[in-house]
C-alpha positions as CSV (number, residue, x, y, z in Angstrom):
1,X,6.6,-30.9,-2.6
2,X,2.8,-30.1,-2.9
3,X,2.6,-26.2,-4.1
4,X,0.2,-25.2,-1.5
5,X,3.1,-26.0,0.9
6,X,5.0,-23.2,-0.5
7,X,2.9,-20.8,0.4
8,X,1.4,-22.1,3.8
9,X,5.8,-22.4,4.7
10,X,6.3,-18.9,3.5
11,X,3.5,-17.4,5.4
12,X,4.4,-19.2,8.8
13,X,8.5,-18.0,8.3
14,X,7.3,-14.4,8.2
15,X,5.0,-14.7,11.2
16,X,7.8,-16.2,12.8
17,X,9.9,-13.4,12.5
18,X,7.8,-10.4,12.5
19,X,8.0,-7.8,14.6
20,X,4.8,-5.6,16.0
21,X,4.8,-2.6,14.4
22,X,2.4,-0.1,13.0
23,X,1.9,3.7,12.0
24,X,3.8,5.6,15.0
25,X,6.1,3.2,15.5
26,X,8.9,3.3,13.2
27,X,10.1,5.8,10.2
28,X,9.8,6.1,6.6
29,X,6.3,5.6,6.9
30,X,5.5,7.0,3.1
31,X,6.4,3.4,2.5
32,X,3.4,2.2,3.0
33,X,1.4,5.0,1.3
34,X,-0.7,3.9,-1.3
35,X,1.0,3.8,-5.1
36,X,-1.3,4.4,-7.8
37,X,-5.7,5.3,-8.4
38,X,-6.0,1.9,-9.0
39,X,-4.7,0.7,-5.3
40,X,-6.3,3.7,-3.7
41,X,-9.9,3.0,-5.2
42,X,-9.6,-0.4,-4.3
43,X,-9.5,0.8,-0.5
44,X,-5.2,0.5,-0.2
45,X,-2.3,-1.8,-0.2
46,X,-4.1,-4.1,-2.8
47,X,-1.5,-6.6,-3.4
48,X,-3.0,-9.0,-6.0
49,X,-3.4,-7.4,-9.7
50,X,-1.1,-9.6,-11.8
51,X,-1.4,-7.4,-15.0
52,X,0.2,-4.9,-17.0
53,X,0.7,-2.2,-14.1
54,X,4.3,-2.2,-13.4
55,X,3.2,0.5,-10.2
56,X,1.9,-2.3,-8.2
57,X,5.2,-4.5,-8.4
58,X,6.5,-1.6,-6.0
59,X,4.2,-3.3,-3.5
60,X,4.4,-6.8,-4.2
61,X,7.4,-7.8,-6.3
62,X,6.2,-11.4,-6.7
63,X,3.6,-9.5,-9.3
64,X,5.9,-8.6,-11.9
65,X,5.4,-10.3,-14.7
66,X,5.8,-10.2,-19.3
67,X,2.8,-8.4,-19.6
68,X,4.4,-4.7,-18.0
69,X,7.3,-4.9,-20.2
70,X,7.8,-1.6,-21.8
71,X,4.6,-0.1,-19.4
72,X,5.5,3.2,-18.1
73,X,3.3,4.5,-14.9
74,X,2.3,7.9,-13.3
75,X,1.0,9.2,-10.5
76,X,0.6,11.5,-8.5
77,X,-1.4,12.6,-5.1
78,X,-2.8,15.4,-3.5
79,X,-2.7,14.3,0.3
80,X,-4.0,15.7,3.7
81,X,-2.9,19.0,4.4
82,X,-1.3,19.5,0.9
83,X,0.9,16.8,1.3
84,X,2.4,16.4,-2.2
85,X,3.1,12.4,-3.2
86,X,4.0,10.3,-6.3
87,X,5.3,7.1,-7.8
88,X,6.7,6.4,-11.2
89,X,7.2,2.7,-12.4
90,X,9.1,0.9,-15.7
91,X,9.3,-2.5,-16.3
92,X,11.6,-4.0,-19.2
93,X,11.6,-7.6,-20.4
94,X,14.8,-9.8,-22.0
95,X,15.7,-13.4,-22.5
96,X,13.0,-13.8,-24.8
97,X,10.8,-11.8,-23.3
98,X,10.3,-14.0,-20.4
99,X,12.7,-12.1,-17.6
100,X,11.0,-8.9,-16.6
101,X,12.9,-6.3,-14.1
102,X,11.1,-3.3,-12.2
103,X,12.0,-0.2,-11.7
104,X,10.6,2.4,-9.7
105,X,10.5,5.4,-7.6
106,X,8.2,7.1,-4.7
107,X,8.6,10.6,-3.5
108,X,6.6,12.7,-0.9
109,X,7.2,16.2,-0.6
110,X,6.0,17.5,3.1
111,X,5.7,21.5,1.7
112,X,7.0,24.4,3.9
113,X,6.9,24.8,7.6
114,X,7.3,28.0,10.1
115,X,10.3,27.8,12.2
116,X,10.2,28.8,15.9
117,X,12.8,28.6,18.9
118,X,12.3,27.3,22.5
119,X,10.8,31.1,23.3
120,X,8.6,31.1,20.5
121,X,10.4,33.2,18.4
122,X,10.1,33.0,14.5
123,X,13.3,31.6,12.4
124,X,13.6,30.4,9.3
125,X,10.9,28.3,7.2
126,X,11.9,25.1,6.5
127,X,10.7,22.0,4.4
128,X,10.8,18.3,4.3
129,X,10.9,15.4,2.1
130,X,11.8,11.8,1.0
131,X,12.6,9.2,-2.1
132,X,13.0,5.7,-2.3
133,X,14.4,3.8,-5.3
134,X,13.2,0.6,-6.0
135,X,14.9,-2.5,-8.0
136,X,13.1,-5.6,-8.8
137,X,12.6,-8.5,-9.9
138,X,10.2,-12.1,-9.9
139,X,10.6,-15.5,-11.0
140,X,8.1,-19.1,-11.6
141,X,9.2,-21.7,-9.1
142,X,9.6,-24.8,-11.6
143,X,6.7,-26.8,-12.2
144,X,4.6,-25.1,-10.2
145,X,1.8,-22.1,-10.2
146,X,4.0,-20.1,-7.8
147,X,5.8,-16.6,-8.2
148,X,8.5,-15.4,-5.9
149,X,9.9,-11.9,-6.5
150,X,12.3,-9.3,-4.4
151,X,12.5,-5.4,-4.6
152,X,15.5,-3.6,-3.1
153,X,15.1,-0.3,-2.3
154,X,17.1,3.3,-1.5
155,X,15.7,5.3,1.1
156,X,16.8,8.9,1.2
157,X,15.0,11.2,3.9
158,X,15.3,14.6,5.0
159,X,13.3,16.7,7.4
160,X,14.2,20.0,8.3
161,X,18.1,19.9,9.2
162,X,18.4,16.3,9.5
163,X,18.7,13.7,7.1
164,X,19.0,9.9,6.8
165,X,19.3,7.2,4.3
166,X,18.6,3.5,4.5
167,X,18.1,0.2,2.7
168,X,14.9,-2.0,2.5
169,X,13.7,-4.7,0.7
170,X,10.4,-6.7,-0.3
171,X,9.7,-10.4,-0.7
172,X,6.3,-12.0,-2.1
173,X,5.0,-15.1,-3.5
174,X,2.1,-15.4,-5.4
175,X,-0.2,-18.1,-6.6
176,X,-1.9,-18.0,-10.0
177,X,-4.4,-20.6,-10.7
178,X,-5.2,-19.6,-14.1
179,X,-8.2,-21.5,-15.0
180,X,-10.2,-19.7,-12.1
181,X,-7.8,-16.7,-12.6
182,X,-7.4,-17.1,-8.9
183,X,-4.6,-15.0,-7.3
184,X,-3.5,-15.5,-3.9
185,X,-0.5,-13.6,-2.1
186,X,1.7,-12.7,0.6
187,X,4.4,-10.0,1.0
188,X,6.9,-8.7,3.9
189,X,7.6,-5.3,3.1
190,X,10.1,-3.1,4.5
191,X,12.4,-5.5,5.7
192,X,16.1,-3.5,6.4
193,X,17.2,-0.8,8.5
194,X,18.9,2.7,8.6
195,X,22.4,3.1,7.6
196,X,22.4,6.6,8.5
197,X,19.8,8.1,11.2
198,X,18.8,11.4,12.3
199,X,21.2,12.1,14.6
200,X,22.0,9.1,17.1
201,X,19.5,6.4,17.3
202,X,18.7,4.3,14.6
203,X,14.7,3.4,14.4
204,X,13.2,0.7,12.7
205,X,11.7,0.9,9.6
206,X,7.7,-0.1,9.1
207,X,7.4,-3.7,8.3
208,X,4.4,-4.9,7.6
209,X,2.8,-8.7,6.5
210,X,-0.1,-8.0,3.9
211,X,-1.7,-10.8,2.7
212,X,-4.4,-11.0,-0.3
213,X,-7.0,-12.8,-2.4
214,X,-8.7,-12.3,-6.3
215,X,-10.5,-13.4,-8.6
216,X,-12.5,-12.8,-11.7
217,X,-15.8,-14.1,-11.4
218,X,-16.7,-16.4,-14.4
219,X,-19.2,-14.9,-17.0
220,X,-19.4,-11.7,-15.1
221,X,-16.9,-8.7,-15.7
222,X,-16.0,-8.2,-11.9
223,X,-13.1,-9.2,-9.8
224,X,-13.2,-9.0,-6.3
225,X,-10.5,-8.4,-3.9
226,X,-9.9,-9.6,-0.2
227,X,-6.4,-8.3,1.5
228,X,-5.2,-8.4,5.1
229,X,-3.1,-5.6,6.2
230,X,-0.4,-5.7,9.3
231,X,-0.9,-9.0,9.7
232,X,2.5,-8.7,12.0
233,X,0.5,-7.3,14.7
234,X,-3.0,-8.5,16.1
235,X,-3.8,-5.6,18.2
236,X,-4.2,-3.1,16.0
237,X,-7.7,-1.4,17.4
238,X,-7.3,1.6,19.9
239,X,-9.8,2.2,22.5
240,X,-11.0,6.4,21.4
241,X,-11.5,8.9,24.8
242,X,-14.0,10.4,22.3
243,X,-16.6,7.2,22.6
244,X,-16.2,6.7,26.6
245,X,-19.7,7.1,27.9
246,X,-21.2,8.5,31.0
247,X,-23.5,7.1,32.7
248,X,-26.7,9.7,35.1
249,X,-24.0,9.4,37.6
250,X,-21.3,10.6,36.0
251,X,-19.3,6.9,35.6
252,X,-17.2,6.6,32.7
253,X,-17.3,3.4,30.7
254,X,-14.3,3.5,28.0
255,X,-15.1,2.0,24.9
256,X,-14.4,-1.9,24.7
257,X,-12.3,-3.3,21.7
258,X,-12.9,-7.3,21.2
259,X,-11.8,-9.7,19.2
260,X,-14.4,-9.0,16.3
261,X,-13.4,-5.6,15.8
262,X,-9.4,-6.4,16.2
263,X,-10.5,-9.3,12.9
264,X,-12.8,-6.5,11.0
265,X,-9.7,-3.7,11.2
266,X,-7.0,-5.9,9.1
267,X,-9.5,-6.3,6.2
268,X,-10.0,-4.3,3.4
269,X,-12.4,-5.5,0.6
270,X,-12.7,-4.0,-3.0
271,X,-14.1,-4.7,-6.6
272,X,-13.8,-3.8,-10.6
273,X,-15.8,-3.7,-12.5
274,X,-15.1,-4.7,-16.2
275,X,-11.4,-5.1,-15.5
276,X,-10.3,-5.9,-18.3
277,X,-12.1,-3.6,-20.4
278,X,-10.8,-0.2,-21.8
279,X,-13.1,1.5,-19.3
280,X,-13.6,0.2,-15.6
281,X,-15.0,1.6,-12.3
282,X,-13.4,0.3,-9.3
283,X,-14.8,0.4,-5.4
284,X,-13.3,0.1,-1.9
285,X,-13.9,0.0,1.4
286,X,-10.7,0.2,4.4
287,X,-12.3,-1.6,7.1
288,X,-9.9,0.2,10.0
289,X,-9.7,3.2,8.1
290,X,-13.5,3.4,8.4
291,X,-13.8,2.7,12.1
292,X,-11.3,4.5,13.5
293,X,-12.6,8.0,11.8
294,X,-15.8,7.2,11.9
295,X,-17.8,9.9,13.4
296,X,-20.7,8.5,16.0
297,X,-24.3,9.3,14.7
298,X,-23.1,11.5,11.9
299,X,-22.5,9.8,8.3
300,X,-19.1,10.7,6.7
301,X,-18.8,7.9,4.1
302,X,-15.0,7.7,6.2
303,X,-12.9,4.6,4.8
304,X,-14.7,4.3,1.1
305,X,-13.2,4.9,-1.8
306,X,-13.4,5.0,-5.7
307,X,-12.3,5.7,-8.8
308,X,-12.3,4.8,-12.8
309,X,-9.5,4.5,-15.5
310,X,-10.0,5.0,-19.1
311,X,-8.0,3.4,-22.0
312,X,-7.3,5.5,-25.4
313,X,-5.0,3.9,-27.9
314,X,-1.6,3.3,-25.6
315,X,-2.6,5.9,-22.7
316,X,-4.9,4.5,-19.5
317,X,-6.0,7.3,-17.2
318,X,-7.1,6.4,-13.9
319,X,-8.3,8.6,-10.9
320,X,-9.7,7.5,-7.5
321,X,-11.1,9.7,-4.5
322,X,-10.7,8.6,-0.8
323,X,-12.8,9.4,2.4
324,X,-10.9,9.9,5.5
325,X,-13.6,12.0,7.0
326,X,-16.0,15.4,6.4
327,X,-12.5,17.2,7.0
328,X,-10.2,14.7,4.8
329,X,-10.0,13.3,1.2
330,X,-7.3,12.5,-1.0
331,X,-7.2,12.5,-5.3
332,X,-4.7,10.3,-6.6
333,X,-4.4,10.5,-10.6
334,X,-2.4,8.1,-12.6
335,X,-1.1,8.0,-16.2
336,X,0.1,4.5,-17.8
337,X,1.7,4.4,-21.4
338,X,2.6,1.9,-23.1
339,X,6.1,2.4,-24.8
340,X,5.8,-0.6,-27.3
């Protein structure tokens, strides 16, 4: 069979089977948080480095791969309202090198909260937070360019009183045309369900279709990247009360979401520079991100994002800053050593 039919078959079995969800919609949403500086600066959910970062295989498994064996990652991220969040990553190679599995784990820490009754009176503080463990692990289809690779992942979740656990797993494939180091991807995350909820109903878990695109241009030290986000779900836009308009007799027009803007809110477009050098500078923009806090007639810079990593001996530092808004920004800082 013709390798591109792979691909095209995968991609058409997931839309197939998909259900619309997005943020709001289902729990264990600090799955889909962003994993390391490097995927942050790069505007989020990049799913297409094929490299030695064994963080990113916690996104797409069909990424893992010889060159992370013994590669140990940090990271770590202040979030909105001193949200506390972090991922740590190992990969470890056998059979002559050529079998690679993944390991990881993200956490995210919710801090301390005032408790209240019904009547408003105060009780005690309480705190939240949640872990998943993550298996995985990626093989070549035979004679072909193609990657497939699975991750299997622990959830553990608990928020004040309650507590829940459940089981999820990934599945990507990935093309690698190496003469135009070309990658091209698709990955189904979050695929499973709660074993234990709450209390009595069992909610879905947020499954999301990402789909991506890279390449290093040739004789220039820059790769660009091109990914789709919840690609299970057209409608993703959201008419905002805060843009309706009024007209000198005081009709109210709501604003009007097309097609165009539904097609501009999936993408999310980002580039390095150098990227395979011991220093690079990467840039990002998040499309929906951008849009959706954009403030009207007021610049706030909301959706870019960037960041750099530096290289010294066996240790890569990397660090990226995001725009939500003028009242919003996340750090994310990342440590990877290499252990060989």
């Amino acid at each position: 069979m013709n390798q591109k039919v792979y691909f095209l078959l995968f991609i058409i079995l997931l839309s197939t089977t998909a259900v619309a969800q997005v943020g709001g919609r289902s729990t264990y949403q600090f799955l889909n948080l962003v994993n390391s500086p490097r995927q942050a600066a790069l505007g989020g959910k990049t799913i297409t480095n094929y490299d030695y970062d064994p963080t990113q295989a916690l996104f797409n498994p069909a990424t893992i791969n010889p060159a992370m064996d013994n590669q140990f990652s940090l990271n770590y991220a202040n979030y909105i309202g001193d949200v506390n969040y972090g991922t740590a990553a190992y990969a470890y190679a056998w059979d002559r090198r050529t079998q690679v599995i993944n390991a990881g784990v993200t956490y995210i820490n919710y801090g301390k909260f005032d408790g209240y009754d019904e009547q408003g009176n105060a009780t005690n503080s309480f705190s939240g937070g949640e872990v998943a463990l993550s298996f995985g692990h990626a093989r070549n289809i035979a004679f072909t360019d193609f990657y497939v690779g699975a991750n299997v992942k622990f959830i553990s979740s608990k928020l004040e009183q309650y507590s829940s656990f459940g089981i999820a797993t990934d599945i990507g494939i990935m093309y690698f045309y190496e003469e135009w180091d070309l990658h091209i991807t698709g990955v189904a995350r979050n695929l499973g369900t709660q074993i234990t909820p709450y209390h009595e109903t069992y909610e879905k878990l947020p499954f999301e279709l990402i789909f991506g695109i890279s390449q290093t241009l040739k004789n220039i030290p820059i790769r660009w990247h091109f990914t789709l986000e919840n690609m299970q779900r057209w409608n993703v836009a959201f008419a905002n009360p805060n843009r309706d308009e009024t007209d000198l007799e005081g009709n109210s027009t709501g604003e009007k979401i097309n097609f165009i803007d539904n097609a501009f809110r999936h993408m999310i477009v980002g580039i390095e520079l150098f990227p395979k050098g011991g220093f690079n500078i990467r840039l990002g923009y998040n499309l929906r991100r951008g849009e959706e806090l954009r403030i009207i007639e007021q610049r706030a810079f909301a959706g870019l994002s960037a960041g750099f990593s530096l290289k010294l001996n066996k240790l890569r530092l990397s660090y990226s800053y995001s725009q939500y808004s003028l009242a919003a920004s996340t750090s994310t800082f990342g440590l990877n050593i290499d252990l060989q």
